[in-house]
N, C-alpha and C positions, 0 to 999 in steps of 0.2 A: 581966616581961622588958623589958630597956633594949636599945632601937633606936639605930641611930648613922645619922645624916644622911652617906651621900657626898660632902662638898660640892668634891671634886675634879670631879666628873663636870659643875662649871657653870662659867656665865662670870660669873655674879653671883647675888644674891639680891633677891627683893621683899617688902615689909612684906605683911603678914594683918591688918585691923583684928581685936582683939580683939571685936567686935560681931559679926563673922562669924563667928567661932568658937562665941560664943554659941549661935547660929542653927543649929548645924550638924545639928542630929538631928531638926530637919524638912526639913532641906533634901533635896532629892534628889538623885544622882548627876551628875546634868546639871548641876544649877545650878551643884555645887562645880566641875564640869569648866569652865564659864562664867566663871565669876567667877576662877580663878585664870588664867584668858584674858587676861581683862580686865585683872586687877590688873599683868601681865607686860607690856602691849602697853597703857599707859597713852594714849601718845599716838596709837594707832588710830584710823581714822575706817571703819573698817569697818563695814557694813549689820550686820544681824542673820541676815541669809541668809547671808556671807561669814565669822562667828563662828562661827557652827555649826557650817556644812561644816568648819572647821578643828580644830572639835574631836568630830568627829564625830556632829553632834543636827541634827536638824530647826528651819527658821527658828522655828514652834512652837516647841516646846521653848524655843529658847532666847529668845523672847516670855515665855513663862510663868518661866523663871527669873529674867532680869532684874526681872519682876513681883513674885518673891519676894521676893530683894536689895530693891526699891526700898519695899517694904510694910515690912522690918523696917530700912530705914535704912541700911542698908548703902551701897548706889549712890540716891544723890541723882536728883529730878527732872530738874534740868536736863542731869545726864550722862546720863541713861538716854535722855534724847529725842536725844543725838548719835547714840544709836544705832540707832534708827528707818530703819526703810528707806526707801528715796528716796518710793515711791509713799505708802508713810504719811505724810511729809513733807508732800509734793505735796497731799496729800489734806484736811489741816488750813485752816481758811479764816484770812483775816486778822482781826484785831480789829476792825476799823470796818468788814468784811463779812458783810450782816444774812442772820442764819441761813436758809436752806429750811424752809419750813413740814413737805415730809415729812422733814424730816429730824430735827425736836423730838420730844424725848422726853416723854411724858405722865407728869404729875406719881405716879401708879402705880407707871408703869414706871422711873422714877427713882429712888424711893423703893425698888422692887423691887432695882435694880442697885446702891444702896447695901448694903442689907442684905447680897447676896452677897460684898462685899469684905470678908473676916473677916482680920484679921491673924491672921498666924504664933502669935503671943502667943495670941491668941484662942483658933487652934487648938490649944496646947499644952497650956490649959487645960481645952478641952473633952477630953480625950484623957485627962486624969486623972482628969476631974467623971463623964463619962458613958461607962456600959459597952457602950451602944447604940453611939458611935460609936466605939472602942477595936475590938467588933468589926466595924463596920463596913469601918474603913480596914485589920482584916487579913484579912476575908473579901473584900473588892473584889483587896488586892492578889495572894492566891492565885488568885482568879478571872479578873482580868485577864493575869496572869503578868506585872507587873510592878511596881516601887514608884511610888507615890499621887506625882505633881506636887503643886505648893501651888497651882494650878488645881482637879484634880480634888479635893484634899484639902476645899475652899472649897465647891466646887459639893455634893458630896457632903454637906455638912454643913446650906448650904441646902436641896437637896433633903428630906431628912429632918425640917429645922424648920418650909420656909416650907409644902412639900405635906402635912407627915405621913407619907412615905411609911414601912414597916414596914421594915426592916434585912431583915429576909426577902424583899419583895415586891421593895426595891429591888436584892436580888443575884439575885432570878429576870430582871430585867430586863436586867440585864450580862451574866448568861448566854445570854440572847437574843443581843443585841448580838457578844457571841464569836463564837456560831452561824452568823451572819450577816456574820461579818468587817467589825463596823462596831462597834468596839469604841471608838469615840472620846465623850468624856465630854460633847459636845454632842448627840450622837446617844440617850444613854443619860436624858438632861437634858431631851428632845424625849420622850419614851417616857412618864416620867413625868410628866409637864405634860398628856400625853394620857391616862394612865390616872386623873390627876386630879380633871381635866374630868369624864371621864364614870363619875367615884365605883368605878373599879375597886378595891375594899378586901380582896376574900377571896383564897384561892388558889384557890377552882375557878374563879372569875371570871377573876382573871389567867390561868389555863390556859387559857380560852375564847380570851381575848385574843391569847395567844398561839399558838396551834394556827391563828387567825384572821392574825395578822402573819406566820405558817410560810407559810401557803397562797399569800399576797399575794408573799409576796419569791419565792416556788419559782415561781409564773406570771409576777411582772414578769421574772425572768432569764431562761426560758426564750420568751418573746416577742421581749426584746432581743436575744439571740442566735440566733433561728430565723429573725427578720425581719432579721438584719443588722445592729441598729442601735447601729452602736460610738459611742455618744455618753448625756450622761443622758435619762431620760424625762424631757419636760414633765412641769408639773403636770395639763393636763388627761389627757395619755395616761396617767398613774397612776390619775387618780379613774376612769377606763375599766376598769385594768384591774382596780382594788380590787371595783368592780361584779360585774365578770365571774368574779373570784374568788369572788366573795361568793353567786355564781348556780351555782356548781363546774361552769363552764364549761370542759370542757377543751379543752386545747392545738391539738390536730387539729381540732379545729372553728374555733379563734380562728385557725389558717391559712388553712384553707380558704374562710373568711371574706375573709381577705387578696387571698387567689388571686380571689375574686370580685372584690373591691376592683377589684383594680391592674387587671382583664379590664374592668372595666365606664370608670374616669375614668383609668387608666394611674398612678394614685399611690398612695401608703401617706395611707392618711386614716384615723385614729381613729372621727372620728364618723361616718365611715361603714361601717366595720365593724362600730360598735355598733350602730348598724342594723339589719343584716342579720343581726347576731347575736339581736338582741332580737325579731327578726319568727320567725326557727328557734327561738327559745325559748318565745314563747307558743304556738308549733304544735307543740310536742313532741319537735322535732328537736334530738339535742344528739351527732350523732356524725355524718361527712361522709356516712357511710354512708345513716342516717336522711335527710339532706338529698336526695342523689341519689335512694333510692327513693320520696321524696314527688312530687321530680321527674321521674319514670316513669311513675307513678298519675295526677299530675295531667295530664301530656300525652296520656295514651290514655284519661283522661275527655273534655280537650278536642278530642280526634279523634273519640270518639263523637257526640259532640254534635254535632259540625258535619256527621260521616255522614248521622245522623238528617234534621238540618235537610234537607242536598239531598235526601234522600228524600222528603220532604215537599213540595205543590204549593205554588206560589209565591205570597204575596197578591194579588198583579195578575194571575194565570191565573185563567179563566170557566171553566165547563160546558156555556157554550152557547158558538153563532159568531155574535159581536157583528157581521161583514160581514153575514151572511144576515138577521140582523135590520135592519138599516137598509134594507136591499135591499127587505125587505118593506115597511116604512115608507115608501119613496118608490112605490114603484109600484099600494099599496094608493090606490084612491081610496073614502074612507067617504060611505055613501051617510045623504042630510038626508031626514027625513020630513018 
């Protein structure tokens, strides 16, 4: 079927490198929404926050598209850094300014962030070579509910080469991810770097794993919003509550714990809830209820006890009358043979 261009409906027209047309069947909808931005509004000096919003994507997004474009040639280096936003700008040091020690990259980790930059080409190829990741990139995108960025496409690919990770194992982990509303491809990238590490290979194992990350997100959300706290957890208040999770510490007790908190130093303190939670846990207390009855028992123990005691005569009371003996001592006079 032959399409006819409108071209009443413009005030002009702008050239398309034939290299981006090339590019077009990995590209993704963003990028082409991007790029044909770009190519109209040549002399723009707009952020990458300001292109997006115009065309509707996310600064991301339109981060990761220019990424594409500039990976397969299309937008050159030095254009693509006009378009950097002011703080990434700012952020860059000068040349004769000698790098932060935390700031070097170990030669690993270098070596690691090489590897992940897979060209477009790359991926084009692997997309016909291997049936592993053919299904990969069309089981992530029904699971995601949307099309693969050349970010995710790239990560995805690492993942799979540099971890090993199984096309099966790594779409139980984006299903996670969904579950959880954290469906972003650094989040999903952190999952497996973690199931890595600790040789998670089967699926009853990843079940465990998972049923274990289920318990952890359903206690940090409902802490965060029972205690009020509209902001992220610290790292230390997670590894508190990962414990607690891990102890099936429930909810009602991790308040009531609170409610002693804030009664005893007037603040939300972490470590000292875990305190107070950890002392009701080796005594067998794990419900407010349990707590208050131990604290009934043990106050009408210590009432007996002290009963008892004043019942009892006092160390420094006699049996005899210490006056009438001295009395006798002075007025006795003993007789000398």
């Amino acid at each position: 079927m032959k399409y006819n261009i409108n071209w009443n409906g413009s005030d002009g027209v702008f050239a398309v490198p034939d290299l981006a047309a090339d590019y077009l069947r990995l590209a993704s909808g963003k990028a082409v929404k991007l790029l044909l931005y770009i190519l109209k509004n040549k002399s723009s000096e707009e952020t990458l926050a300001e292109m997006g919003k115009a065309v509707g994507i996310t600064e991301e997004d339109a981060e990761d598209a220019i990424s594409y474009w500039q990976q397969v040639g299309v937008i050159l280096d030095k254009n693509a850094a006009h378009h950097k936003t002011a703080v990434q700008t700012a952020a860059v040091p000068k040349a004769d300014s000698p790098a932060e020690p935390a700031e070097e990259i170990s030669a690993p980790r270098a070596r690691e962030k090489a590897a992940k930059m897979i060209s477009p080409s790359e991926i084009s190829k692997r997309l016909e070579s291997s049936e592993d990741i053919k299904f990969l990139f069309s089981a992530a995108e029904a699971t995601l509910g949307k099309v693969l960025t050349y970010t995710e496409q790239r990560t995805i690919i690492w993942i799979h080469d540099y971890y090993g990770t199984a096309p099966d194992m790594l779409l139980m982990i984006m299903d996670f991810a969904v579950s959880q509303n954290k469906a972003s491809i650094g989040f999903i990238e952190k999952i497996a770097s973690q199931w890595h590490e600790n040789s998670i290979v089967t699926h009853e194992q990843a079940e465990r794993e998972i049923l274990r990350m289920q318990n952890y997100y359903s206690l940090a959300g409902q802490v965060s919003a029972r205690l009020g706290l509209n902001r992220t957890l610290t790292p230390t208040e997670q590894k508190f509550i990962k414990e607690w999770s891990a102890k099936s510490i429930d909810i009602e007790l991790i308040l009531y714990s609170y409610e002693k908190t804030v009664d005893n130093i007037g603040k939300v303190k972490f470590s000292y809830m875990n305190t107070i939670l950890n002392d009701w846990y080796s005594k067998g207390m794990f419900t407010p209820a349990d707590v208050k009855k131990y604290g009934k028992s043990s106050s009408e123990a210590s009432a007996a006890v002290l009963s008892k005691k004043q019942s009892q005569p006092q160390n420094d009371e006699h049996s005899y009358n210490l006056e009438l003996l001295v009395e006798h001592a002075l007025n006795t006079v003993p007789k000398i043979k």
